[in-house]
N, C-alpha and C positions, 0 to 999 in steps of 0.2 A: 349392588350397584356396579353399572360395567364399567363406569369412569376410573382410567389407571391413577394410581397413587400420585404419579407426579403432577395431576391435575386436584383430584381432590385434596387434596391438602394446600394449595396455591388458591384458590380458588375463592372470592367474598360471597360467593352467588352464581350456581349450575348456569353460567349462560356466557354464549362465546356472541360478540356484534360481529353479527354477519359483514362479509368484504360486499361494498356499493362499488357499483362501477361508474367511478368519477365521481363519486364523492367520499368515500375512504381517503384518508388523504396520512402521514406518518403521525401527522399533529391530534387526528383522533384516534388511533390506536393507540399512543402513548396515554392519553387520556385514560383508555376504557380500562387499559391495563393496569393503570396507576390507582383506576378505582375499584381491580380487583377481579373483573372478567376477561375473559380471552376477547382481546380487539384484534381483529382483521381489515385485510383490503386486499382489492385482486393485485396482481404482479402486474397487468396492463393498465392500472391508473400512475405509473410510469411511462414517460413517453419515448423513453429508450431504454436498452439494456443496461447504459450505462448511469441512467438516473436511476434504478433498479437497486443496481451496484449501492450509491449514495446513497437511499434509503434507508436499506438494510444494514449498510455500517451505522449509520443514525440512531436508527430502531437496538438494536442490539447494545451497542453502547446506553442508550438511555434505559432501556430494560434489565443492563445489570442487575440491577439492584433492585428490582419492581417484582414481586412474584408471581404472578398473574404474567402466563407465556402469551405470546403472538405467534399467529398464523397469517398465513399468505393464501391466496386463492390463485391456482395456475389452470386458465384455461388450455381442455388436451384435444379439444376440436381440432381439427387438419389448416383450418381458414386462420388460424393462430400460428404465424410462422415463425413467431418469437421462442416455441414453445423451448427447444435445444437450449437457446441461448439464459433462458429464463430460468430453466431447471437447472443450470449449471451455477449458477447463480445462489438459490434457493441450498444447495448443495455446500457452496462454498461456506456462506455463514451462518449453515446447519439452523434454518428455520427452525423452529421445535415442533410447529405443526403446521402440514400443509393438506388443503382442503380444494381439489381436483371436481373438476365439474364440465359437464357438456363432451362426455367423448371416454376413452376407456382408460382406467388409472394403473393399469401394470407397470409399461416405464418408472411414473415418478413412485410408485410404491418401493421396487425394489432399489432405486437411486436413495430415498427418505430414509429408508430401515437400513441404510447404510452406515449412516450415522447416528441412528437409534432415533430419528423423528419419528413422530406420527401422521399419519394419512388417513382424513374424512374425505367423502366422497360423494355429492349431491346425488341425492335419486328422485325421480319423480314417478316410477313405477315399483311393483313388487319385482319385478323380471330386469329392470337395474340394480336393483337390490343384492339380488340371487350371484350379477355377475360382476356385482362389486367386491360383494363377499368374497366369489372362488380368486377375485385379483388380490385378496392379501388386505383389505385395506383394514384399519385400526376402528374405524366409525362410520356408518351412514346419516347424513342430514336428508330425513324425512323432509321435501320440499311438496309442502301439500297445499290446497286452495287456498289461497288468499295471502300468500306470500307475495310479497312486492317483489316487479321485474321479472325475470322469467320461473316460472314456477309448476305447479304439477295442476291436479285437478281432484285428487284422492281426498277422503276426509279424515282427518289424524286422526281419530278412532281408531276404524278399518284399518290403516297404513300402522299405525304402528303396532296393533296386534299381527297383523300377516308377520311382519318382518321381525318379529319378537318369535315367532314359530322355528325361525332357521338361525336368527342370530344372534349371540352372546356379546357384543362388543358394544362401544360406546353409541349409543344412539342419541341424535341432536334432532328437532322440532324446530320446524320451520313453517308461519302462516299465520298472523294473527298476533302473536305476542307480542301487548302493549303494557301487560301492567304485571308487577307481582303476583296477582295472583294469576293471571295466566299463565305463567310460568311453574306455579306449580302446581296448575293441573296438567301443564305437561310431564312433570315430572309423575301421580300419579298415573297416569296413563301407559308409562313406561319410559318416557325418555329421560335422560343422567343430563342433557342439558338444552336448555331454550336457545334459538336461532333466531336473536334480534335482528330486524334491518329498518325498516320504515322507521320506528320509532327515536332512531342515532339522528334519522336525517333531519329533525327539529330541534336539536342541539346546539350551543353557540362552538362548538369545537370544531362541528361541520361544517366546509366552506362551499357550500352551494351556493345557487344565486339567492338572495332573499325574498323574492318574489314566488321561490320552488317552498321556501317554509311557510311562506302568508298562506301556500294553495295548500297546505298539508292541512295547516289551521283550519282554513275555514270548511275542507270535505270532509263526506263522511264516507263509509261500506258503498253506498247508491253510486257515488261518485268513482267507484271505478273501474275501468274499462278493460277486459281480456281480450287480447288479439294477438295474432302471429302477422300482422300486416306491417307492421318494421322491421322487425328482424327477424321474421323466419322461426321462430317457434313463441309457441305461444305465453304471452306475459302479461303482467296489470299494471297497469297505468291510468294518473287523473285524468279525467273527464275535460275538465277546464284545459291543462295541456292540450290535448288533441283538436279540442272546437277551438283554440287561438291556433292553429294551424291550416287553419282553413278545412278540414274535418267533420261531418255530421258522425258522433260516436256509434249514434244507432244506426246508420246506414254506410259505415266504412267498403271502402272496394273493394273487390277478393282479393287475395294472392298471387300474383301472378309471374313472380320471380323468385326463385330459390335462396335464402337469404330477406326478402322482405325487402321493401325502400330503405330503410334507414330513416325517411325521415318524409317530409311533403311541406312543400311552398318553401323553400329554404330554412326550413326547421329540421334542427338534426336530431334524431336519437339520443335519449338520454339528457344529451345538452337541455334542450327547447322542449322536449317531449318526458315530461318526465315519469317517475316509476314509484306505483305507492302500493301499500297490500293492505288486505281488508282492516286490520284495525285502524288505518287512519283515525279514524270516528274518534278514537280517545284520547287523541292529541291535542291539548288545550294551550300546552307553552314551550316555549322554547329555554330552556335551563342548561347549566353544565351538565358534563357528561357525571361529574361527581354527585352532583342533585340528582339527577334522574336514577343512579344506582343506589343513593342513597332512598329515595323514594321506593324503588322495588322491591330493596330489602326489606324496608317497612312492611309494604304491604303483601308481601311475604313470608313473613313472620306473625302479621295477623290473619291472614288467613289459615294458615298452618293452627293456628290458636283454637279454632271453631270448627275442626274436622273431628267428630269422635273419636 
């Protein structure tokens, strides 16, 4: 197993909740952590540096005592002009992991291992993979089809045998995982931990609108929608989101700006249009963050039970 010591042994169950953008919020990271898994959230659902600052004195303090670490997601795109400010930040109150995505992770690699953090690093190719790797990072999250929001197109089979050929280090799975037992058939397959996201955001811990949890409920796989026509690379989103936006799903307009719209009819990205990944389908209720871990362990344990 490539998961370093200071995680497995912290750890109720191999799975970090992936950071939502704009629905991560510090109230459900404490949650996730408190129930044993790595909770995240990106650094820009902060809407300054200095709310940033507050957070992370927040999080930190309340994580004392919690064993189960948090991580931060810093996007290293150029369009991220926060990035300096953010990392210095991430630095000060020595994140213990931070998870870098959409652009190259050299900077915040050698900034993290400064102070003995760790550093994953979204891929959605094998040839992201390859040059995450030569940047030093600590883990790759395999972002493959059916991850909600922006996501890859490989199918976790393939991806995470390629990327088990070149690399030893912590590998996370990302696309689909809704239930315990998907979680450890990620772990047979190779990966040391599951990459929840969709499935956090039908939680009461999460502060979405309620209306974004009724559409989680009642979609299924059919219902969702991959396009690069909002933001500029390609992602999944509900069905229902896009046609209340004035939208035909199956006939969206091309691309035609670098970046994407953001949004159509004064519906904005993310806000109004929202972001879901193929397991929606097995989202029945909306529970604590504590139930729902408590649930996957369950069905985690009985799966594992009926493997010869």
């Amino acid at each position: 197993m490539a998961l370093p010591e200071r995680l497995s042994t912290r750890l109720r169950l191999p799975m970090l909740g992936a950071p939502l953008f704009l629905a991560s919020t510090p109230a459900l990271v404490a949650a996730q952590c408190r129930a044993g898994i790595i909770g995240a959230m990106p650094a820009l659902n902060a809407r300054s540096p200095q709310q940033l600052d507050d957070w992370l004195t927040q999080l930190t303090e309340q994580m004392a005592t919690v064993p189960a670490p948090f991580a931060i997601n810093q996007i290293v795109r150029r369009s991220n002009t926060r990035q300096d400010q953010d990392l210095a930040l991430l630095v000060k109150h020595k994140v213990p992991i931070v998870i870098t995505s959409v652009g190259a992770p050299g900077e915040v690699v050698d900034a993290v291992h400064g102070y003995g953090g760790l550093v994953f690093h979204d891929v959605v190719s094998v040839r992201h993979a390859y040059k995450a790797t030569e940047a030093g990072v600590d883990g790759l999250v395999a972002v493959c089809a059916g991850a909600g929001g922006h996501g890859g197109s490989l199918n976790p089979l393939a991806f995470v045998n390629e990327i088990r050929r070149f690399f030893n280090g912590t590998l996370l799975l990302a696309g689909g995982i809704s239930s315990g037992k998907d979680l450890l058939a990620a772990r047979i397959m190779g990966a040391d931990l599951g990459y929840v996201g969709t499935r956090f955001l039908a939680t009461q811990e999460c502060e979405v609108d309620p209306g974004y949890k009724q559409m989680l409920l009642a979609a299924d796989a059919d219902q969702i929608v991959n396009t690069s026509l909002f933001s500029g690379l390609r992602a999944n989103y509900l069905r229902r989101s896009i046609e209340r936006s004035g939208l035909d799903p199956d006939n969206l307009p091309p691309v035609t700006e670098q970046g994407g719209t953001g949004g159509h009819n004064g519906h904005k990205l993310w806000k109004d249009i929202w972001a879901a990944g193929h397991g929606v389908g097995s989202i029945d209720d909306v529970p604590s963050v504590a139930e729902l871990i408590q649930r996957f362990e369950r069905e985690y344990q009985q799966a594992a039970a009926v493997i010869p």
